[in-house]
C-alpha positions as CSV (number, residue, x, y, z in Angstrom):
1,X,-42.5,-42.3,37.8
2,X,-41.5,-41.2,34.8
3,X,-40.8,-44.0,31.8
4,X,-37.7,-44.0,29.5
5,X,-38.0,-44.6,25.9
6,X,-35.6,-47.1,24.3
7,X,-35.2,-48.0,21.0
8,X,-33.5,-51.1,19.5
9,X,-31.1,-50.3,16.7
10,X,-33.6,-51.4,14.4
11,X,-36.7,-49.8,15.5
12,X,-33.6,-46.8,15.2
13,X,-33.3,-47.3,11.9
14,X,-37.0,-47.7,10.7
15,X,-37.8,-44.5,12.7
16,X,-34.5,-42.7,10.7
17,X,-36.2,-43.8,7.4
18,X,-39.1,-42.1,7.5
19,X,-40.2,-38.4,6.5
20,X,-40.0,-36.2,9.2
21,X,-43.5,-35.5,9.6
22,X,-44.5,-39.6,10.1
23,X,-41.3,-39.4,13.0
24,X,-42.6,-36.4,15.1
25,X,-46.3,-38.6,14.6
26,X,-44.8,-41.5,16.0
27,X,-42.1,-39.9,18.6
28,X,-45.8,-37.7,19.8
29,X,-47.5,-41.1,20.3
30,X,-44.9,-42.7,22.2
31,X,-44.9,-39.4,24.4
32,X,-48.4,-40.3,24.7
33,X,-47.9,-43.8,25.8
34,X,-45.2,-42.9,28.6
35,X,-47.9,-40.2,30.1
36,X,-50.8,-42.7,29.8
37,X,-48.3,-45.5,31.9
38,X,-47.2,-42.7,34.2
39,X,-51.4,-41.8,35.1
40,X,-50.5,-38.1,33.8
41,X,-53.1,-39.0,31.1
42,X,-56.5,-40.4,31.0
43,X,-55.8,-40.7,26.7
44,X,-55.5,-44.3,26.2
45,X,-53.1,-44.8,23.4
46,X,-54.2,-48.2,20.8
47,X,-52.7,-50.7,22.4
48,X,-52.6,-54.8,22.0
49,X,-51.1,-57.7,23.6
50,X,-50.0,-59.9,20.9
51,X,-49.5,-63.7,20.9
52,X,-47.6,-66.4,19.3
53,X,-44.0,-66.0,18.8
54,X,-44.4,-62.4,19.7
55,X,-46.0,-63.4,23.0
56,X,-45.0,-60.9,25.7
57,X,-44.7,-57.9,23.5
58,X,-47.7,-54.8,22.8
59,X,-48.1,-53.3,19.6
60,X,-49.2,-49.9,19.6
61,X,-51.6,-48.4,16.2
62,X,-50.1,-45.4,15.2
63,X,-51.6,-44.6,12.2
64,X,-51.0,-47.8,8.9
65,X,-48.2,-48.1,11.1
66,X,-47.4,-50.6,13.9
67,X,-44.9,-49.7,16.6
68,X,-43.9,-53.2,18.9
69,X,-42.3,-52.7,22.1
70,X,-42.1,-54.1,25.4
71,X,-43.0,-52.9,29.5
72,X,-40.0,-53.3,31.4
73,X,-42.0,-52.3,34.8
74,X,-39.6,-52.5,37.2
75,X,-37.2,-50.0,35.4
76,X,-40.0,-47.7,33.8
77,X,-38.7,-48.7,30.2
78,X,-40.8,-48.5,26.9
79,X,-38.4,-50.3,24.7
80,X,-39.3,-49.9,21.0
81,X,-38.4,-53.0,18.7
82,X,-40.0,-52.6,15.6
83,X,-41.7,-49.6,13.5
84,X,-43.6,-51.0,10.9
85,X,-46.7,-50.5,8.3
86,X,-49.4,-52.6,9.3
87,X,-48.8,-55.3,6.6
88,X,-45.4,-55.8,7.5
89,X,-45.7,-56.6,11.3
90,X,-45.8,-59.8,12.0
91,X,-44.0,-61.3,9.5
């Protein structure tokens, strides 16, 4: 079962803005993720439920930035809706 990343246009375009070295930190956690889902990996990534209006969404700490996405299980999707700093969030 391997998992599919997806990202929205905007998490697209947050990922586009930064410096190369913060997107191969973020594209390596999200690698992480998919192999921790898919039992290929015992390295639990930093990962949240969050409530409120985002109820039904994860947030994943990659550094002072968060990355929001959502489990679509029955299609093995990661899909990636926001890439934030921490502050920003959940605004």
């Amino acid at each position: 079962m391997n998992y599919i990343v997806e990202l929205t246009n905007a998490a697209d375009k947050q990922l586009e803005k930064l410096d190369q070295k913060q997107q191969d930190r973020k594209n390596d956690t999200l690698l992480d993720l998919c192999e921790f889902y898919d039992g290929s990996s015992n390295k639990k990534p930093d990962i949240k439920p969050l409530t409120g209006k985002y109820n039904g969404l994860l947030r994943l700490r990659v550094g002072s930035y968060r990355v929001i996405f959502q489990l679509k299980g029955g299609q093995f999707l990661v899909l990636v809706i926001q890439i934030v700093r921490s502050g920003d969030a959940y605004r």
